[in-house]
N, C-alpha and C positions, 0 to 999 in steps of 0.2 A: 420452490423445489427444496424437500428436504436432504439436507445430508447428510449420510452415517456413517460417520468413521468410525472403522469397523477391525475389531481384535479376533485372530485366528489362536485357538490355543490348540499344545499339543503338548505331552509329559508337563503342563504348567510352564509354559513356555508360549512366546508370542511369537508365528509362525506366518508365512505365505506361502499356496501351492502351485503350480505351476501346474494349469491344465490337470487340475484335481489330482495328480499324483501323489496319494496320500504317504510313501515310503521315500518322498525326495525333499520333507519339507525344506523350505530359507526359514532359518530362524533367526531372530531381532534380539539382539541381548539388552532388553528392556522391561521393566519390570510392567504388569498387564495392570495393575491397579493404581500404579500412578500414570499410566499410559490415561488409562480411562476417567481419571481427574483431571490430566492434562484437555483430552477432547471435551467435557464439560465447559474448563476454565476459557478455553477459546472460544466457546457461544453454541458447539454442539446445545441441539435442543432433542435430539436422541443420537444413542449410539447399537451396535450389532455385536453380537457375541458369537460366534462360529465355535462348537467344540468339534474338534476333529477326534478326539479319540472314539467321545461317542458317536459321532457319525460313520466309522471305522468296525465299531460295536469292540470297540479294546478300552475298556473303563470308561472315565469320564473327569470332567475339573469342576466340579460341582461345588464342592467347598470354593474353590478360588471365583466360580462365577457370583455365588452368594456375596462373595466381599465383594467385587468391583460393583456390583447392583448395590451396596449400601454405599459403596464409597461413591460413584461416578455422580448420582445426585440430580440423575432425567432419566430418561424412561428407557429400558436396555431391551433390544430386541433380541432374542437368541433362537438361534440356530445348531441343528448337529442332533443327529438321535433318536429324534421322535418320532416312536414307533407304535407306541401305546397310547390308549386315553387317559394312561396313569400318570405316564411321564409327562405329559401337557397338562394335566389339572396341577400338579407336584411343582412345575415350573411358574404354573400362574397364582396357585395359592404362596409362595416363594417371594413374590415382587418383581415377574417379568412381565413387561409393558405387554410384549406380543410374541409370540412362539409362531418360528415360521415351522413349515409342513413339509418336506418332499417323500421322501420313498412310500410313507401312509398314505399317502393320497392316491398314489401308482397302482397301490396292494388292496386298499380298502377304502374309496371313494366316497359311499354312503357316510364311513365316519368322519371324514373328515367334515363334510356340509354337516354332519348333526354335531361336529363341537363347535364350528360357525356360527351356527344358529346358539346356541351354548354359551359361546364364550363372544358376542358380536365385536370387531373392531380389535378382536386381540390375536387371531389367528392370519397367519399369513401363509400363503401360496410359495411354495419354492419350482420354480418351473425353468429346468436347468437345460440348454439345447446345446449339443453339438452335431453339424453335419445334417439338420434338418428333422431330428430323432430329439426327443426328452428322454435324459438318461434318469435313472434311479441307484440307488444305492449307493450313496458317497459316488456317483460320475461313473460309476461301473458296470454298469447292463443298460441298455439300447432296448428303449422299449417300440413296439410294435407302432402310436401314431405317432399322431403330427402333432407339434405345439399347438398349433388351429385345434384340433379335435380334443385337446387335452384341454386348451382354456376354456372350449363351447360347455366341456362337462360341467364348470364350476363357475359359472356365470350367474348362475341364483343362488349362488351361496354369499351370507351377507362376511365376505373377507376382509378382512384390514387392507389387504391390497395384494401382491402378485410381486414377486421377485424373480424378474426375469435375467438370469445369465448366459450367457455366451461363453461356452466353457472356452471354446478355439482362441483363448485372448492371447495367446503369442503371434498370431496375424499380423502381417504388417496393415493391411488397410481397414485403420481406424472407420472412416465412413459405412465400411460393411457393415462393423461389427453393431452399429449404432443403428444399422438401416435395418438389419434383425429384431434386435429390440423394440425400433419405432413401430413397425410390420408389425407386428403382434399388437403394443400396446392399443394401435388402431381397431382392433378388432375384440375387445370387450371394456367392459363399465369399469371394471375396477382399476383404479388406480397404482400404475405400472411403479415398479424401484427396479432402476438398473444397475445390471453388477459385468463386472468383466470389461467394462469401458473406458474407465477416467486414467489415463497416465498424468495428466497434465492440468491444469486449471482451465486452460480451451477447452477440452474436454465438460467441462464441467457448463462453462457459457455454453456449448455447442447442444446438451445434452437440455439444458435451461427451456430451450425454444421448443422442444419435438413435445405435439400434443397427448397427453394424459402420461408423462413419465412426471409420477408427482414427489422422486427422490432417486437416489444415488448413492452405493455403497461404496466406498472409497477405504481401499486397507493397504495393501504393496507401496501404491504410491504414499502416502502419510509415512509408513516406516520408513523409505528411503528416503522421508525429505524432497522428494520432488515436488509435494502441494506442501503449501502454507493450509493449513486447516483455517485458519483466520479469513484467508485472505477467500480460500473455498466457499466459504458461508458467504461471504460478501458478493460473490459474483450469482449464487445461487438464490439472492432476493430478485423478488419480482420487482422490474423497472419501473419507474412511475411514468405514466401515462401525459402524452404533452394533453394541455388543455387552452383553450380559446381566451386569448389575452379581449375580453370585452371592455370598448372604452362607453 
């Protein structure tokens, strides 16, 4: 299972939201560019970029995500904004690994499978739920289906994978919010990344075993210090297999 520890910006600043409340960010007085050498230097073999302004549509950190993509030194996933086929080819011809997708895909589906097909393995699925609804728009409008009918639409599209979050993460029962996730990844090919789940490094082992979640976006908790990033990678390798001691 991969894991991507994952930098929220906002005024250029490294932020965490609370049930998508974009006007309540926590900010981390930490600098974003040696944050993102620091998750390299720990054995990250990718990391996630979230721009909240542009997800907002209030500017963007575009210079500052250019430096952490040259600095951080693995493959940087970003998120936040993309709304156009311009803003996605601008970000891939740039040097991001994979541009994930949401509110485009809500609004204009056809496009989103023709830059799949386009760009294979670098486009990702943002498939945001609260309450049983996929939201759109930076978490702000409640759209008409279900997760279900929303992953059936983009099942033959060839995705890098599906980021699936659970906006509701101030819940206290961790196991729900995990059994959301798993529920869904059950039900298409592409290979699921959970977000809104990891406080803790159990977390992390627990998330390990549920089948086709093939990674984990981890951000609140790495600012707070509550995961070791180190110690996260280490639990997130696949276990070796006992085998038959033949004499």
């Amino acid at each position: 299972m991969i894991i991507y520890p994952t930098i929220e910006l906002k005024d250029g600043k490294c932020v965490s939201l609370s049930r998508g409340r974009l006007e309540e960010p926590e900010i981390w007085h930490v600098d974003p560019v040696e944050t993102a050498r620091g998750f390299a230097h720990a054995g990250a073999s990718w990391m996630h970029v979230t721009d909240i302004d542009a997800l907002a549509g209030e500017g963007d950190n575009n210079e500052l995500i250019e430096e952490i993509i040259r600095a951080a030194g693995i493959p940087v996933q970003i998120g936040g904004g993309f709304r156009s086929r311009e803003r996605v080819t601008q970000w891939i011809d740039r040097g991001a690994g994979r541009v994930v997708i949401g509110t485009m895909a809500v609004h204009d589906p056809d496009l989103l499978r023709e830059l799949a097909k386009y760009y294979p393995d670098q486009i990702v699925l943002a498939l945001d739920v609260f309450q049983d609804h996929v939201m759109a728009d930076g978490w702000r409008m409640a759209c008409a289906f279900s997760p279900e009918v929303y992953l059936r639409a983009f099942e033959s599209a060839p995705l890098a994978g599906v980021i699936v979050t659970d906006i509701d993460a101030d819940i206290a029962d961790q196991d729900g919010r995990i059994g959301v996730i798993s529920g869904l990844a059950a039900q298409t090919r592409h290979p699921v990344i959970a977000r809104g789940t990891v406080r803790n490094t159990d977390d992390v082992a627990r998330l390990k075993y549920v089948n086709n979640i093939a990674g984990t976006l981890i951000g609140r908790a790495l600012m707070s210090r509550d995961i070791d990033l180190a110690e996260a990678l280490a639990v997130a390798q696949p276990a070796p297999e006992p085998t038959a001691d033949f004499q």
